[in-house]
N, C-alpha and C positions, 0 to 999 in steps of 0.2 A: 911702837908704831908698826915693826913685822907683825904680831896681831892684829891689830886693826885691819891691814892690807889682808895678810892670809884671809878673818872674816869676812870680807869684802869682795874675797875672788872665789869664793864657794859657789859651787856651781849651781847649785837647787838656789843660793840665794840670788844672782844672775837672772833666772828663768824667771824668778818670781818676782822681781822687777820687772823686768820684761813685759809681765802679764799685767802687770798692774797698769806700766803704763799705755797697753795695748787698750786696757778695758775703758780706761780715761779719752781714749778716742774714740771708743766707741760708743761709750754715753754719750759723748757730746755727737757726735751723729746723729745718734737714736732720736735722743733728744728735739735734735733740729727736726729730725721727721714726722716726732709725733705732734710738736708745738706748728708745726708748719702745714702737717695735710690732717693726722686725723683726729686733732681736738675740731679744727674745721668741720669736719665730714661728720662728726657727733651733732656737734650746734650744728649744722646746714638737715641732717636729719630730726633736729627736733622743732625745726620750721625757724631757724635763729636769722639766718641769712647774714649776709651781711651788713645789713642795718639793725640785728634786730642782738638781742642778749645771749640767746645760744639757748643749749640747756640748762635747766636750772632756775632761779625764783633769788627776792630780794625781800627779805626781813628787817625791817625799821629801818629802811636804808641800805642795808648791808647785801651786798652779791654775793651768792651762796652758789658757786659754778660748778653744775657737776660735770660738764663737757669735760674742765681743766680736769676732773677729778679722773673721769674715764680714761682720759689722753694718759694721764700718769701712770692708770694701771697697764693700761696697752703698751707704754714705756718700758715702765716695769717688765713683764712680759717676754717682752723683744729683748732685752738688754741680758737677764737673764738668758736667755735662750743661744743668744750671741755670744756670753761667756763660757756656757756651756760646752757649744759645740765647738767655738777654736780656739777655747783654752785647756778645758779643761781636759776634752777626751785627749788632744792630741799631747797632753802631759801624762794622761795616765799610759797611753801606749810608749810614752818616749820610758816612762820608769819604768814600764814591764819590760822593756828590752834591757836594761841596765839591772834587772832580778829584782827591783822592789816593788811593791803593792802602794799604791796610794788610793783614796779615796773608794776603797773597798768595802765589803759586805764588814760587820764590825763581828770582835772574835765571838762564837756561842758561849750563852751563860747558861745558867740555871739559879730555881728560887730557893734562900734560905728555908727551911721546915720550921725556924721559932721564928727569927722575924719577917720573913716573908718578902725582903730587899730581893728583886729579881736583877741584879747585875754582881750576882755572883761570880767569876770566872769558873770555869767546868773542870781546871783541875787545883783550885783551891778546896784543902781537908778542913780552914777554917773560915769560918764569915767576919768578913773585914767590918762588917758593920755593929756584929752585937759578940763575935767571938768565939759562939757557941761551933764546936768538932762537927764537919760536914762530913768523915770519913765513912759513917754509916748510907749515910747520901748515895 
């Protein structure tokens, strides 16, 4: 059970709770704003009005909406964009203060010369992928 608990009270995993359940409020937000003003504003500019379909067409019956479709990407979008800037950057500055790197540049590689795998590491002497001495390299 002290396992459990110590797992439980680690700090990075805290934060990352946190985040998650920060982002779960902010979809449903987002959400509400884009189901609410700009799927509207898509169909009201494709002459949809509020009588009418929106944008988009109807195949053997079937509603084919691209308003909803647009709205989603716009969602998308936003939502992304809102994790971005207050979760994400303000996690990388809080690790930089604490000396660790996250979501960083990834470390430089180079290309094996027999098989041609470019995620070599730049101080591996052999290739992890076919074995052949990169020392010459």
């Amino acid at each position: 059970m002290k396992g459990f608990k110590n797992f439980l009270m680690q700090g990075d995993l805290i934060v990352v709770a946190v985040g998650l359940v920060v982002a779960l409020a902010f979809s449903t937000l987002i959400k509400a704003f884009t189901d609410s003003v700009i799927t509207p504003l898509v169909n009201a500019m494709a002459g949809g009005g509020s009588t009418g379909k929106g944008l988009g067409w109807t195949v053997n019956g079937q509603r084919i909406d691209l308003g909803a479709f647009i709205g989603a990407l716009i969602y998308f979008v936003i939502f992304m964009a809102v994790i971005y800037f207050l979760i994400v950057v303000p996690y990388r500055a809080y690790m930089r203060k604490r000396g660790k790197t996250v979501f960083g540049d990834p470390p430089p590689t180079k290309t094996c010369p027999n098989c041609k795998m470019d995620d070599v590491p730049t101080s591996a002497v052999r290739c992890p992928h076919c074995t052949s001495d990169l020392a010459a390299v």
